[in-house]
VEXNU-289904 format. One record per residue: residue in three letters; x, y, z of N, C-alpha, C in turn. Coordinates in steps of 0.05 Angstrom, whole numbers. Atoms other than C-alpha are relative to their C-alpha. Example, Ala and Ser with C-alpha at 12.3 -4.5 7.8 and 13.67 -1.06 7.14 Angstrom:
   type    neast   nnorth      nup   caeast   canorth     caup    ceast   cnorth      cup
    ala       18      -24        0      246       -90      156       18       24        0
    ser      -16      -24       -1      273       -21      143      -15       22       14
//
This chain:
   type    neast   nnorth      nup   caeast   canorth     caup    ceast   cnorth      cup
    unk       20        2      -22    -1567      -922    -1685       12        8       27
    unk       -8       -7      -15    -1559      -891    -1620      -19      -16       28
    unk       12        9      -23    -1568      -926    -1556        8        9       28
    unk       -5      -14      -37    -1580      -902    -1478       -7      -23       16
    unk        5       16      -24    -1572      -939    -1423      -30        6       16
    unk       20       -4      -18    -1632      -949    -1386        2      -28       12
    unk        6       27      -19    -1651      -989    -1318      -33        5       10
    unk       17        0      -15    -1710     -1015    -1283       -5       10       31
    unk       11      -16      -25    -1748      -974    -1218      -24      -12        4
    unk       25        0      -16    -1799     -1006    -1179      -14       18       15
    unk       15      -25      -20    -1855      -959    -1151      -21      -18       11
    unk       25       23       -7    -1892      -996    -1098      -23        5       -1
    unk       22      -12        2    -1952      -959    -1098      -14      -11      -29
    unk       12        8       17    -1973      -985    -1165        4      -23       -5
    unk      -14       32        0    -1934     -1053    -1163        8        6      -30
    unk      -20        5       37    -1898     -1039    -1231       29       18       -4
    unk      -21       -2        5    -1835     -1016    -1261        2       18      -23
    unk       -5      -28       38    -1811      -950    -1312       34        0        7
    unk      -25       -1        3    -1749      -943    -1335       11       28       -2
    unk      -19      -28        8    -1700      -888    -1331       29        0      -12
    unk      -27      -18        5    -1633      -859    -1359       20        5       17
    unk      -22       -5      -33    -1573      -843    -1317        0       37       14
    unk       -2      -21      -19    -1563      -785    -1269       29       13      -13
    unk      -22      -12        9    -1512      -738    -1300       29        8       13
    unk      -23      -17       -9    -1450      -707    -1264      -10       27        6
    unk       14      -39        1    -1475      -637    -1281      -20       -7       24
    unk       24        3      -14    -1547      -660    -1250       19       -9       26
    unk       -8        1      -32    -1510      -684    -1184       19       20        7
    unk      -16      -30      -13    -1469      -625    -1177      -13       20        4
    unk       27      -16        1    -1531      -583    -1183      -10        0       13
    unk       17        9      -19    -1564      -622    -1130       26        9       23
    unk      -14       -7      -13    -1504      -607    -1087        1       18        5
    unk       -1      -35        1    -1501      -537    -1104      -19       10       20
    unk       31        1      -25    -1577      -533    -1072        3       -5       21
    unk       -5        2      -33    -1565      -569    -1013        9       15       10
    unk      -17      -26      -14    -1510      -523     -998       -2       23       11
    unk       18      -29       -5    -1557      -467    -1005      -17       -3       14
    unk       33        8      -18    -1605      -501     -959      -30        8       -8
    unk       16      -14       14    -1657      -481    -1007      -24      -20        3
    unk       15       27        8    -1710      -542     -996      -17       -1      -25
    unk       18      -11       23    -1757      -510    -1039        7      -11      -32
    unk      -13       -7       26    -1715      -500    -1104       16      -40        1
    unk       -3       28       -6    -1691      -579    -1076      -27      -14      -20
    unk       25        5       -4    -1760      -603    -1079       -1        0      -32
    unk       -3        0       20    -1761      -583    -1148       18        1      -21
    unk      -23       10       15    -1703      -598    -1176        0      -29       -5
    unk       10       27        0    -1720      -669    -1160      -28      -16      -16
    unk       21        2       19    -1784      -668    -1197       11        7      -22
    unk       -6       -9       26    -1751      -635    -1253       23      -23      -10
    unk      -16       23        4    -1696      -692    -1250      -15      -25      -10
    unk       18       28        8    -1747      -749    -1245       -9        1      -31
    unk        9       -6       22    -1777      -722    -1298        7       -5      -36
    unk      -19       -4       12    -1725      -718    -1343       12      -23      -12
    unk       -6       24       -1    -1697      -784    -1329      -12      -19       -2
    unk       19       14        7    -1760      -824    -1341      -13        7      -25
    unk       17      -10       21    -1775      -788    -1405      -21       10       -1
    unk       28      -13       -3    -1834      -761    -1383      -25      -21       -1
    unk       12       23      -13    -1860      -826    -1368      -11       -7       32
    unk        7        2      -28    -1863      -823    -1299       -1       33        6
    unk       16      -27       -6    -1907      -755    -1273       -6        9       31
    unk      -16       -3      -30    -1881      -739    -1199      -37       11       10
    unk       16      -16      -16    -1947      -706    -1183      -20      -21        0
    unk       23        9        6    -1988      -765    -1205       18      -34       17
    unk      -14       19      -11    -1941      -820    -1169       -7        8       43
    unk       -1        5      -31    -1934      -831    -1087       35       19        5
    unk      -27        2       -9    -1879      -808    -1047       21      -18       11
    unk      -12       29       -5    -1863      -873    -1021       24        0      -36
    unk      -11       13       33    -1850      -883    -1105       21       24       -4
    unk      -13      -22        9    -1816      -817    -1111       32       -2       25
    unk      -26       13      -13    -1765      -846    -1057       19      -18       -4
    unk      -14       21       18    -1754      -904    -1087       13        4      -20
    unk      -16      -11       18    -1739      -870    -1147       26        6        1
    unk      -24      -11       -2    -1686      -823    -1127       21      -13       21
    unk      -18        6      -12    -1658      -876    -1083       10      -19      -15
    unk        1       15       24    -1649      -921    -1142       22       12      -12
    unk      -14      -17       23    -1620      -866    -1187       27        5       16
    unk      -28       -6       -6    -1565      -856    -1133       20      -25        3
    unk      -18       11       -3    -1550      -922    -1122        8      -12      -26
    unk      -21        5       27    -1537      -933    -1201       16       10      -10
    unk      -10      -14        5    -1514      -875    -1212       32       19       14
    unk      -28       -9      -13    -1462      -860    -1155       14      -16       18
    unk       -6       18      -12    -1459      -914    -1110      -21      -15       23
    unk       16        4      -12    -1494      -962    -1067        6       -3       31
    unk        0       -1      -28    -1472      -945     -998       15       37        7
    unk       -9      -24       -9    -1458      -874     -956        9       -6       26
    unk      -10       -4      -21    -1432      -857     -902      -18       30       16
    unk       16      -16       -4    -1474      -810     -865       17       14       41
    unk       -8       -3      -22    -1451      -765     -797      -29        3       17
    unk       22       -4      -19    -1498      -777     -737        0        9       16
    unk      -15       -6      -21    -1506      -754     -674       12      -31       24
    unk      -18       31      -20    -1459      -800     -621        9       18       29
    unk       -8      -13      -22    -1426      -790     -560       43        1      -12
    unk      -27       -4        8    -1352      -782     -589        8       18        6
    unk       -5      -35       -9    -1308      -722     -577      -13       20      -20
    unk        9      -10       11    -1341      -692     -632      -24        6        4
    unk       40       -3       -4    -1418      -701     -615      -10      -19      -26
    unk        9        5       25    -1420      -739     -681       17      -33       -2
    unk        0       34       -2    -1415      -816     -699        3       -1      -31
    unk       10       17       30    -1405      -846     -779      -13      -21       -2
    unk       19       21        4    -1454      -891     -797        0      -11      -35
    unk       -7       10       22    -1434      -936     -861      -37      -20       -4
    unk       22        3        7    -1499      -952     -899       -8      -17      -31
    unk        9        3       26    -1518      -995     -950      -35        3      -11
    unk       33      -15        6    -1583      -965     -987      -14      -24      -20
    unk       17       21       14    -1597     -1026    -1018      -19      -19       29
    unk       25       10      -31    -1624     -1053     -943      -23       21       -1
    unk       13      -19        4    -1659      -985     -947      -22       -3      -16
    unk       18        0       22    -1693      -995    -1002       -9      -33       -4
    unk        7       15        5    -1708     -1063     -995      -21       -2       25
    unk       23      -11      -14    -1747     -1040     -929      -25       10       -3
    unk       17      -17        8    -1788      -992     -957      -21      -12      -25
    unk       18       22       33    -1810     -1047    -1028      -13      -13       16
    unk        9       28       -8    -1821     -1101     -981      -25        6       23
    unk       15      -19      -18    -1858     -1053     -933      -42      -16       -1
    unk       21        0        8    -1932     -1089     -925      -20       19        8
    unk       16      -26       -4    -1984     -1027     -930      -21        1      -15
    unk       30       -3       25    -2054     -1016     -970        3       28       -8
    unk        1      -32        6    -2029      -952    -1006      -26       12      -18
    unk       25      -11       -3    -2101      -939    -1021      -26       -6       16
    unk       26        3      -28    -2163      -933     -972      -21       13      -12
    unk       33      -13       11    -2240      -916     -978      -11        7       23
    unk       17       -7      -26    -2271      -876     -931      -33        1        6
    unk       25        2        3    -2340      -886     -923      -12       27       13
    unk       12      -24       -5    -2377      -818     -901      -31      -18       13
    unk       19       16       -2    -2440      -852     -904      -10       -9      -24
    unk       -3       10       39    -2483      -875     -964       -6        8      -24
    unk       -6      -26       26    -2479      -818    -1009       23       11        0
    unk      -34      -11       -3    -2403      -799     -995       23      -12        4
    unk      -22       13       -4    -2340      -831    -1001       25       14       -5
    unk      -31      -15       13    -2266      -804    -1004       11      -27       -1
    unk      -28       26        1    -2212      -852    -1036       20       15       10
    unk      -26      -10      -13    -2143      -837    -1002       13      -14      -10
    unk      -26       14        7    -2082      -855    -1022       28       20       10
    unk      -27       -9      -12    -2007      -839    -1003       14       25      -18
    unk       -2      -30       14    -1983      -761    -1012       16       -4      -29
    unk       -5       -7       29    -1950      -736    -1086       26       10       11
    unk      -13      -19        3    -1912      -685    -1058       30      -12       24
    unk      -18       12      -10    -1845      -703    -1029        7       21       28
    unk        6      -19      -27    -1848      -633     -981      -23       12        9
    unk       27      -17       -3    -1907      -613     -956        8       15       24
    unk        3      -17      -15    -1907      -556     -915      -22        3       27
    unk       27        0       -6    -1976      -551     -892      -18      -12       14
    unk       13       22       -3    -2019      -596     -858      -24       -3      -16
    unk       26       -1       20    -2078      -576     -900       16      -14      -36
    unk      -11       13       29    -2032      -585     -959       -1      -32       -3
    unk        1       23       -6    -2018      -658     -941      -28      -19      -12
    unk       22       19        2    -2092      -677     -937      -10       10      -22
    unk       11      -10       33    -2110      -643    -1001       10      -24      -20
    unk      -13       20       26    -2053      -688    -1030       -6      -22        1
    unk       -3       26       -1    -2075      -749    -1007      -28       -9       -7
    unk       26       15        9    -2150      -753    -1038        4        9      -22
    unk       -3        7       36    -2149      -784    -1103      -21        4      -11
    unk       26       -8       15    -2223      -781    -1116      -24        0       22
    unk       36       -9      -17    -2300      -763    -1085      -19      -15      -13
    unk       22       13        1    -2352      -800    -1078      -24       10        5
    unk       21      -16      -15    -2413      -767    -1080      -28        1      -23
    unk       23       14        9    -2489      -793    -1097       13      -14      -24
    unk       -9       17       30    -2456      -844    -1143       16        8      -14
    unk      -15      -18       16    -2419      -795    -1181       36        3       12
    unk      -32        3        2    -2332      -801    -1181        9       18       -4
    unk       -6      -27        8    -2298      -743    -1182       33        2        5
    unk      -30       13        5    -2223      -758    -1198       14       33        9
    unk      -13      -20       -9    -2170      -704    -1168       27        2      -17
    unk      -21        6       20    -2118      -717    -1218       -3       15      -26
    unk        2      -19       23    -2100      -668    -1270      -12       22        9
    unk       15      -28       -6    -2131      -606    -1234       28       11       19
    unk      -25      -14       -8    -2082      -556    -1212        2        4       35
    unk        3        3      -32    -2070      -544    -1131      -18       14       -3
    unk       21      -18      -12    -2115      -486    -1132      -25       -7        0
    unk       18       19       -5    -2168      -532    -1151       -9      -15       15
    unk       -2       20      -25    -2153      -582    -1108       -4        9       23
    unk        2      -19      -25    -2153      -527    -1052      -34        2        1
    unk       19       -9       -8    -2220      -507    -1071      -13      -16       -6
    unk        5       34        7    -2251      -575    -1086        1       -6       43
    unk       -8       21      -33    -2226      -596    -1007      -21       30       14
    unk       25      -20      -21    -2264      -530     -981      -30       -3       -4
    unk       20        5       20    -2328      -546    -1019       -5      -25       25
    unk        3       35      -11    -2324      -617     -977      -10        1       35
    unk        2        1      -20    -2368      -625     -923        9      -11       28
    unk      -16        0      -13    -2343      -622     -851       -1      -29       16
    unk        4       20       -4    -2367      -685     -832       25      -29      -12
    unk      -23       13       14    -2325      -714     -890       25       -6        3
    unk      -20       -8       -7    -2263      -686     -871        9       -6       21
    unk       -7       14      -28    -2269      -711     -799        1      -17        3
    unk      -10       29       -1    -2275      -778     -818       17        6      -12
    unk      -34       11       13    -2215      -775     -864       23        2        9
    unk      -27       -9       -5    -2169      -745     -820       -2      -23       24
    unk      -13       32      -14    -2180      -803     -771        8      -18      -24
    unk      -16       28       18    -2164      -851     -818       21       10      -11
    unk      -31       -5        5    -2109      -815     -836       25        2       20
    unk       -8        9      -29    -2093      -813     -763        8      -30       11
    unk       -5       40       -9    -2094      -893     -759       20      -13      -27
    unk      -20        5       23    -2048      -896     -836       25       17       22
    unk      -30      -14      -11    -1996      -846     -800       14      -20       24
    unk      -14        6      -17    -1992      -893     -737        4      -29      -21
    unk        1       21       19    -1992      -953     -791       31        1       -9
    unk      -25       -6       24    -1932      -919     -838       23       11       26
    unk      -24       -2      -15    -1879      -923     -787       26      -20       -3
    unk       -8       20       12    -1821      -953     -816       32       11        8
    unk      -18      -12       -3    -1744      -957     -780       11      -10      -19
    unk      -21        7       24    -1691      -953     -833       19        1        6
    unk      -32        0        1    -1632      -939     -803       -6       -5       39
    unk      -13       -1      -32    -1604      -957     -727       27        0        0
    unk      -14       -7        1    -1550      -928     -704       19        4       35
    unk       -3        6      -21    -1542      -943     -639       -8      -20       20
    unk       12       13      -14    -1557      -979     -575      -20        1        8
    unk       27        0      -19    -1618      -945     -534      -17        2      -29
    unk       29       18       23    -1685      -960     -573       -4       36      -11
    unk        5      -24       20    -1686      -882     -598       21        9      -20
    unk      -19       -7       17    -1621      -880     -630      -11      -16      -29
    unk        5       13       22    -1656      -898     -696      -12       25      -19
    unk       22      -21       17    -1689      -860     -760      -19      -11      -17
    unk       26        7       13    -1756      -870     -779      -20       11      -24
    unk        6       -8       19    -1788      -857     -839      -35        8        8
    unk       33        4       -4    -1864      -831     -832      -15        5      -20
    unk       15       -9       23    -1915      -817     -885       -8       30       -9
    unk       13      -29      -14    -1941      -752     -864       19       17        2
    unk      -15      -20        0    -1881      -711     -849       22       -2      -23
    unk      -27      -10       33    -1816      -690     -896       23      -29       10
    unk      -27       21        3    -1777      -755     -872       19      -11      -15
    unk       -8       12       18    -1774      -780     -928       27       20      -13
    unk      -18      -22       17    -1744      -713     -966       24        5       18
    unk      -35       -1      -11    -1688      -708     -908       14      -19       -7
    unk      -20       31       11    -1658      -783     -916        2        4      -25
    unk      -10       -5       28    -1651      -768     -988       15       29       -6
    unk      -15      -25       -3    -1623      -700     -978       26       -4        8
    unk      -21        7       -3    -1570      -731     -931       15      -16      -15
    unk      -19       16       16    -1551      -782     -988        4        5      -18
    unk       -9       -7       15    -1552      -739    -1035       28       24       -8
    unk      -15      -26      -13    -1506      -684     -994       29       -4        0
    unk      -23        1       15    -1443      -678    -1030       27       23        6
    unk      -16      -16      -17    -1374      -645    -1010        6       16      -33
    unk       -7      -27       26    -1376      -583    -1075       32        0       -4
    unk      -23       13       13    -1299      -594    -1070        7      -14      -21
    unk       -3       27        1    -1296      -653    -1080       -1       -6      -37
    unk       12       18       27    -1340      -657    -1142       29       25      -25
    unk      -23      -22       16    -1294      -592    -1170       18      -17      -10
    unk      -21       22        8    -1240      -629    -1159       15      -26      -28
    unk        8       22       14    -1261      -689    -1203       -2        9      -19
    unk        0       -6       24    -1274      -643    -1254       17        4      -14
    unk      -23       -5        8    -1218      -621    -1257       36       -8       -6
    unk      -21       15       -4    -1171      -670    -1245       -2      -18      -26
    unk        7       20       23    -1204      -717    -1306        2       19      -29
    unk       11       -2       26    -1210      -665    -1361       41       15        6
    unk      -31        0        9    -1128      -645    -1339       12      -12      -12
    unk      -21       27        8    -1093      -707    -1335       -9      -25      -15
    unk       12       22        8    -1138      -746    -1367      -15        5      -29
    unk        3      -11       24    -1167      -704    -1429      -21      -15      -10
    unk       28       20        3    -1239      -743    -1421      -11       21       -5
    unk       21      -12        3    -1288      -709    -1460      -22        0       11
    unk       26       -6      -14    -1357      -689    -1432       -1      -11       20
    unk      -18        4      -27    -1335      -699    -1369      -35        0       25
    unk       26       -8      -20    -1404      -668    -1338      -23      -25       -9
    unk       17       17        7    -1450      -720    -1379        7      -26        5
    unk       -4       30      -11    -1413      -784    -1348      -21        0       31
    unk       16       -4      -31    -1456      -805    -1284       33       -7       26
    unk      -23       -4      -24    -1410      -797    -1214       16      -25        2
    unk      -13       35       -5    -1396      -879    -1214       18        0      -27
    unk      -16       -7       16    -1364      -863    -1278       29       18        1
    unk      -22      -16      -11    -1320      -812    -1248       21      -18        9
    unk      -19       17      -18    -1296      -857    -1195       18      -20      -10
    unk      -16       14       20    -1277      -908    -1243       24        7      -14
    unk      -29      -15       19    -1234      -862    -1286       15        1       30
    unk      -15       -9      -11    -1203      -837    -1223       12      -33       14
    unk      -15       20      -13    -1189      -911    -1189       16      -13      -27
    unk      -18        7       18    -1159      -932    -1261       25       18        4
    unk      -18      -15        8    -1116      -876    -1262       17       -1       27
    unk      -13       -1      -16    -1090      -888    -1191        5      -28        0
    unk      -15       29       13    -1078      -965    -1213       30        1      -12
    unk      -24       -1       30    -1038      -941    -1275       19       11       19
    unk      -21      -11      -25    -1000      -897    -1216       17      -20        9
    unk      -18       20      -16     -984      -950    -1175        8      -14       -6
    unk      -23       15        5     -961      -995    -1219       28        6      -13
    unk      -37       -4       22     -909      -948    -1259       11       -5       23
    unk      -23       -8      -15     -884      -929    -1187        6      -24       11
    unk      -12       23        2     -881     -1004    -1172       27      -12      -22
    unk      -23       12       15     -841     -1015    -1235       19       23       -4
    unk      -23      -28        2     -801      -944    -1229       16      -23       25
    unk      -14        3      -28     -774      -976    -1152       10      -38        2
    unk      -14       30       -1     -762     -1051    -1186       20        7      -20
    unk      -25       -7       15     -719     -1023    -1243       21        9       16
    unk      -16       -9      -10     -687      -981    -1190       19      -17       15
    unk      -11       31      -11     -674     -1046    -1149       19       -5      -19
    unk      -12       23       18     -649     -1079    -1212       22       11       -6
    unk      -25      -19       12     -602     -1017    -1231       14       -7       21
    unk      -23        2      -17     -567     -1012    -1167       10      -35       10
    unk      -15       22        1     -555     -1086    -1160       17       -8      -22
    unk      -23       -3       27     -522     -1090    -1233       19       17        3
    unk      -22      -13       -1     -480     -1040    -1217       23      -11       25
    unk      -17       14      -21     -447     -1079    -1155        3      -32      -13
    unk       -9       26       10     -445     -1143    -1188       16        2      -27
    unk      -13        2       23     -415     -1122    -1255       26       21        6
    unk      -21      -16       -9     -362     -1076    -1218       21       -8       -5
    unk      -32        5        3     -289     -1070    -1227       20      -19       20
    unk      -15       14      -18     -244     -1125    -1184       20       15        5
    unk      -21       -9      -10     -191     -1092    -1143       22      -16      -20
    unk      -25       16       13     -120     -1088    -1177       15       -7       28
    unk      -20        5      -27      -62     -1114    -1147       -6      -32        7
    unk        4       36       -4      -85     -1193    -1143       -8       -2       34
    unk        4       -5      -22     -100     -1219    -1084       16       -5       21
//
């Protein structure tokens, strides 16, 4: 019988819990690779293709929140590689730049505990209703894109008209179709959720703007997970290479990164204590050799 690790992920948007798999080595070197290339795009989807992957196809990134799709991948890093970063800000130092030590479990216990109604009903009048709920997509570009993503279903003479499972182009032409009336109520009320979903997660300073805020509406979210997922490509080389040398660990790429680190702080354990007991033998030699020495001839 073969068994996989799996842990629990809360997604607040539905109030429940799916389980995933671990985050690979390969898969976070991959994600590194991208950043590097500043590619957000090819990001963007790499992270859907990860989620994906890692929930079995249980959890359906386009049919989830982004709120949930944060939680996720902030989850998966902190089981998978660790639960604190270090992140560079801006400061007043000689550099322009400040470190900011982070634990992402405050982070993420912000964002669960967060009280919000991640769904709303808009009334039109009394033949038209839009339900809203909180975007899919973790970048939106667009502002039209946005509000496309955030109606779940239509209300119209009684009749429900679910947005789920229809491809964007649908969804595009579905939102043009929608009278203009409609559309002007929803974007106030999406106007009064945006000043609602303001949420600081990190401070990093003294004056009241040195902080970073998470918003609903723009790509906030997808930067703060970009910076914790933003990896020194050395580094990870390095690791590869240093474990499958001196260390002759098979599948080296399918351990997750907290796995790495482990091998590598054992192996600088095992270090420190030969060269502790190399520099107490050495002690012990050169005192044996002055105490078991030859006595001057000649008497005294």
């Amino acid at each position: 019988m073969s068994l996989e690790f799996k842990f629990k992920i809360y997604l607040p948007s539905i109030d429940e819990y799916r389980y995933f798999t671990q985050m690979t080595n390969d898969m976070f070197t991959d994600i590194a690779k991208i950043i590097a290339n500043r590619d957000d795009d090819l990001l963007d989807r790499a992270f859907i293709d990860m989620v994906g992957i890692l929930s079995s196809g249980e959890v359906i990134p386009s049919e989830i929140t982004r709120i949930d799709m944060f939680c996720i991948l902030l989850n998966i890093y902190i089981m998978c590689v660790k639960n604190n970063v270090e992140l560079n800000l801006p400061g007043s130092d000689d550099l322009g730049k400040q470190k900011l030590k982070l634990d992402l479990y405050d982070i993420l216990d912000k964002i669960t505990n967060f009280d919000f109604e991640y769904t709303k009903t808009v009334d039109v009048n009394s033949d038209m209703s839009v339900h809203l709920k909180a975007p899919s997509m973790l970048v939106s570009p667009q502002t039209d894109e946005i509000a496309i993503d955030c109606i779940e279903s239509l209300t119209i003479f009684s009749e429900t008209h679910k947005m789920s499972g229809l491809t964007p182009k649908q969804r595009a032409k579905i939102f043009e179709s929608i009278p203009s009336d409609m559309i002007n109520k929803m974007i106030e009320v999406m106007k009064d959720i945006d000043a609602e979903y303001k949420l600081d997660i990190i401070k990093y300073g003294s004056e009241e703007e040195d902080k970073i805020t998470i918003s609903l509406y723009n790509n906030s979210m997808f930067e703060i997970i970009k910076l914790i997922y933003n990896q020194n490509l050395q580094s990870q080389y390095f690791y590869t290479y240093f474990l499958s040398k001196h260390m002759q660990l098979p599948n080296i790429g399918l351990m997750t990164p907290a796995e790495i680190q482990i091998f590598i702080s054992l192996f600088k354990q095992e270090q420190e204590e030969q060269e502790k007991q190399r520099k107490l033998q050495e002690k012990k030699s050169k005192s044996g050799t002055h105490l078991g020495g030859e006595l001057p001839t000649g008497g005294i």
